[in-house]
N, C-alpha and C positions, 0 to 999 in steps of 0.2 A: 264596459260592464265590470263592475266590483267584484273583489273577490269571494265576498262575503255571497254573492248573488250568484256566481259559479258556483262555491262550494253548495248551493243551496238546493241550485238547480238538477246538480249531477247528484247530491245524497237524493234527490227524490226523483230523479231517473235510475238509481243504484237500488232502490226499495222495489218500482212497477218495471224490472228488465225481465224479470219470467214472463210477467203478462205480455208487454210489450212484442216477446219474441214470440208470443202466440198468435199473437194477432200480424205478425209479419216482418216486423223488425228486425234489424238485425244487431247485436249487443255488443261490440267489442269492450269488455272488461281490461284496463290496464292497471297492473298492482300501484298503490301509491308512493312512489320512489323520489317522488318532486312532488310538490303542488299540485292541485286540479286545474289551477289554471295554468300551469305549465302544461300538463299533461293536456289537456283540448286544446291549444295551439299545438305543443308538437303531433299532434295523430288529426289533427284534421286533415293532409294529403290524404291518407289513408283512406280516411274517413270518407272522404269525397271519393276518391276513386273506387272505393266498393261500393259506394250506391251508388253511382252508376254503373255499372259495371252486373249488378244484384240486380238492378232497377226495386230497389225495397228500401226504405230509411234504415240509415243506420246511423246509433246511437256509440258516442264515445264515452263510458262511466268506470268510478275510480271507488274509492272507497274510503274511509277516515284513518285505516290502518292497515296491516299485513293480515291481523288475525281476522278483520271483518272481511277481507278480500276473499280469503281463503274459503269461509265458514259461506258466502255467496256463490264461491267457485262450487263447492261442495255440493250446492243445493240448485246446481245447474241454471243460474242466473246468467251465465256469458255463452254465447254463441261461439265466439273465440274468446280465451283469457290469456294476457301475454302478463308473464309473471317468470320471479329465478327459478331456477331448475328446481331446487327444492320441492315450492308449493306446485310446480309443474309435474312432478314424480309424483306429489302427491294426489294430484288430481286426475293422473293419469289411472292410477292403479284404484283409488276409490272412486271415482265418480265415471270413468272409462272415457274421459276426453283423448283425444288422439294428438300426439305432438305432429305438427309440422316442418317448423325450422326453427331458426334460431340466428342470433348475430355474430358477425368474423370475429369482431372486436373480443380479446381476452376480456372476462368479469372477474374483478378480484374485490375481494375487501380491504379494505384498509383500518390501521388504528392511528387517530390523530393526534396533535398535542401540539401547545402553543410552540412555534418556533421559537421564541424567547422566557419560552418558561422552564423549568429546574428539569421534567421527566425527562430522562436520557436511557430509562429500562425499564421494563414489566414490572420490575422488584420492586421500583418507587411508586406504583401504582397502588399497594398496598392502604387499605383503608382509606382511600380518596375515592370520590363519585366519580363513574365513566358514564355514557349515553349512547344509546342505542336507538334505532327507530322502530321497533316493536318488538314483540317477545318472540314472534316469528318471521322476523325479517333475515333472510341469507347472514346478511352482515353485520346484523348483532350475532345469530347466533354462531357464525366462527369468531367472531370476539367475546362469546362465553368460554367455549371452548378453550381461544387462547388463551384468555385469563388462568382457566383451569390448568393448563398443559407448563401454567408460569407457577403453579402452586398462590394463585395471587384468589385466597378464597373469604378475605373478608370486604370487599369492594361492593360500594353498593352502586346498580345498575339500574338510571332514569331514561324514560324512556319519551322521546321525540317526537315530531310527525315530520319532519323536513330535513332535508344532509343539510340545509343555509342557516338552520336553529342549530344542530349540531356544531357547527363551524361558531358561529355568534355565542354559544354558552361558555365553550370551551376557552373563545376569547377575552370573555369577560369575568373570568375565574369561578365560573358555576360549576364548573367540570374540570377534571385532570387531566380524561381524554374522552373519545368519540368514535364508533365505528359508523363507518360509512362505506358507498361503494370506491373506486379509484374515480371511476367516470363519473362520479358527481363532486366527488372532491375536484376534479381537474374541472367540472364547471363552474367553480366558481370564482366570483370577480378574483383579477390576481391581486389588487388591494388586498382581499381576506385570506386567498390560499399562498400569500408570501411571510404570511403569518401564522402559518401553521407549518409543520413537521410532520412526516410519517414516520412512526414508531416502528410498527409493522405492515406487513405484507403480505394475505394469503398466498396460495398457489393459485391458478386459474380455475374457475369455477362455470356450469354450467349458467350461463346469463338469463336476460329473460329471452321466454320460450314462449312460442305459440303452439296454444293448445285448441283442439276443434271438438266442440260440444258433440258427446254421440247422440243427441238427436239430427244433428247436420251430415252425420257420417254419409249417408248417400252423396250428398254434395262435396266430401273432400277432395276427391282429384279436382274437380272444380276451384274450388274454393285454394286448394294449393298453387294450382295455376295461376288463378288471380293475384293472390301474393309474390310468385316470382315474377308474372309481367308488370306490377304495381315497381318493382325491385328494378328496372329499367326505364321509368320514367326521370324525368329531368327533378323532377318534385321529390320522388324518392329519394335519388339521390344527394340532392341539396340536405334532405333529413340525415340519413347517413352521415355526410359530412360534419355537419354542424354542430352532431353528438356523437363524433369519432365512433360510428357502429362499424365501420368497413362493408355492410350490405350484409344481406343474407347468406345464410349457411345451411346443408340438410345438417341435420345432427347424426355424431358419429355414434357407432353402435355402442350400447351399454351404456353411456353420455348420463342420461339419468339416470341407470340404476345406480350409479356413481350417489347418486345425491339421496339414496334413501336413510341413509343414518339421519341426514336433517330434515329429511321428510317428517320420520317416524316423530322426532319435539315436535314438529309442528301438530302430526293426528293428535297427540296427547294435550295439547292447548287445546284447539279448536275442539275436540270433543269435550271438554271439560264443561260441565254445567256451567253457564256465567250467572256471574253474582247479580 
């Protein structure tokens, strides 16, 4: 199946997931962090093991960016939505989705830069293009931040769909540098990531989190359930591995309120009239 026919198929299951979930469906929304067609191979275990498990189809859909992810999370499109902490605070507190859990593995962001090219500090960053993968993606926006916290305020900042465009721009001198997550930068080929540099390094951050639609709320010890015996399958754990998650985690108290300052950019995007 082509990409072009993924992406085609999952934006027009991302459009009818309210109806869908009325009539029976079950929606797992995952923010777009990879590709779509990354993302429907990696959460088919998933996938599979909650409808059976539901006995109801269930659908895996993604979105074209952070802010359309959000702005559907908002409008109670996903049954569960597994997204960073951020848009997870944020949907926690405006829309009343309920967190679940979350993954072992530290989330961090990262700033990139050719291993063989001149940046060696924030201060050379000055007036050259960085990239980012949306205006509210976790990972650009602590690479606003740091830009800011460098005094580095004249940089203009383009914006992505993929961390493998990010890597690919950077190395072909379209960009200076690139915010991305660590765990996508560490997937990629080591051809491309022996060619790059980390600049910098957030602190560890709230990753992506499952959140449960309050119309499911009667179903969540259910539905939590499910997800930790899913978390002991042989399937599971093959996914775990293969995307260095370490397995699931409850989240520790206050966890997201941690993350409301980047909550709060993103309500002020998403609420923003679109042009």
């Amino acid at each position: 199946m082509g990409k072009m026919f993924i992406a085609l198929v999952l934006f027009t299951l991302l459009f009818t997931a309210h109806g869908s979930a009325s009539t029976g469906n079950f929606i797992i929304g995952v923010a777009p962090h990879t590709s779509a067609r990354v993302i429907v191979e990696m959460y088919q275990p998933l996938r599979q093991y909650m409808e059976k498990a539901l006995g109801v189809p269930v659908e895996i859909v993604t979105a074209p960016d952070f802010d359309s992810f959000a702005r559907h999370g908002l409008a109670q499109d996903y049954d569960i939505a597994i997204t960073t902490g951020h848009q997870a605070r944020l949907l926690q507190v405006d829309a009343k989705y309920t967190p679940l859990l979350t993954y072992k593995a530290d989330f961090k962001a990262v700033a990139l830069v050719a291993a063989a090219g001149p940046i060696t500090s924030a201060a050379q960053l000055k007036g050259k293009p960085v990239l980012g993968l949306s205006p509210t993606s976790l990972v650009t926006l602590w690479g606003l931040h740091w830009l800011k916290e460098n005094k580095i305020n004249s940089t203009t900042v383009k914006f992505v769909s993929a961390s493998d465009s990010v890597a690919q721009l950077i190395l072909s001198g379209e960009a200076a540098a690139g915010f991305t997550s660590q765990a996508n930068y560490q997937k990629l080929t080591p051809e491309v990531r022996n060619q790059l540099r980390i600049l910098a390094e957030s602190k560890p951050m709230a990753g992506r989190v499952y959140v449960l639609n309050k119309r499911r709320a009667g179903d969540q010890k259910k539905i939590a359930d499910l997800l930790w015996a899913f978390a002991a399958t042989t399937e599971a754990k093959s996914y775990f591995d293969n995307n260095k998650l370490g397995g699931y985690r409850p989240l520790r108290n206050g966890e997201l309120k941690e993350m409301d300052s980047f909550a709060n950019e993103v309500r002020k995007i998403v609420k923003t009239p679109q042009k």
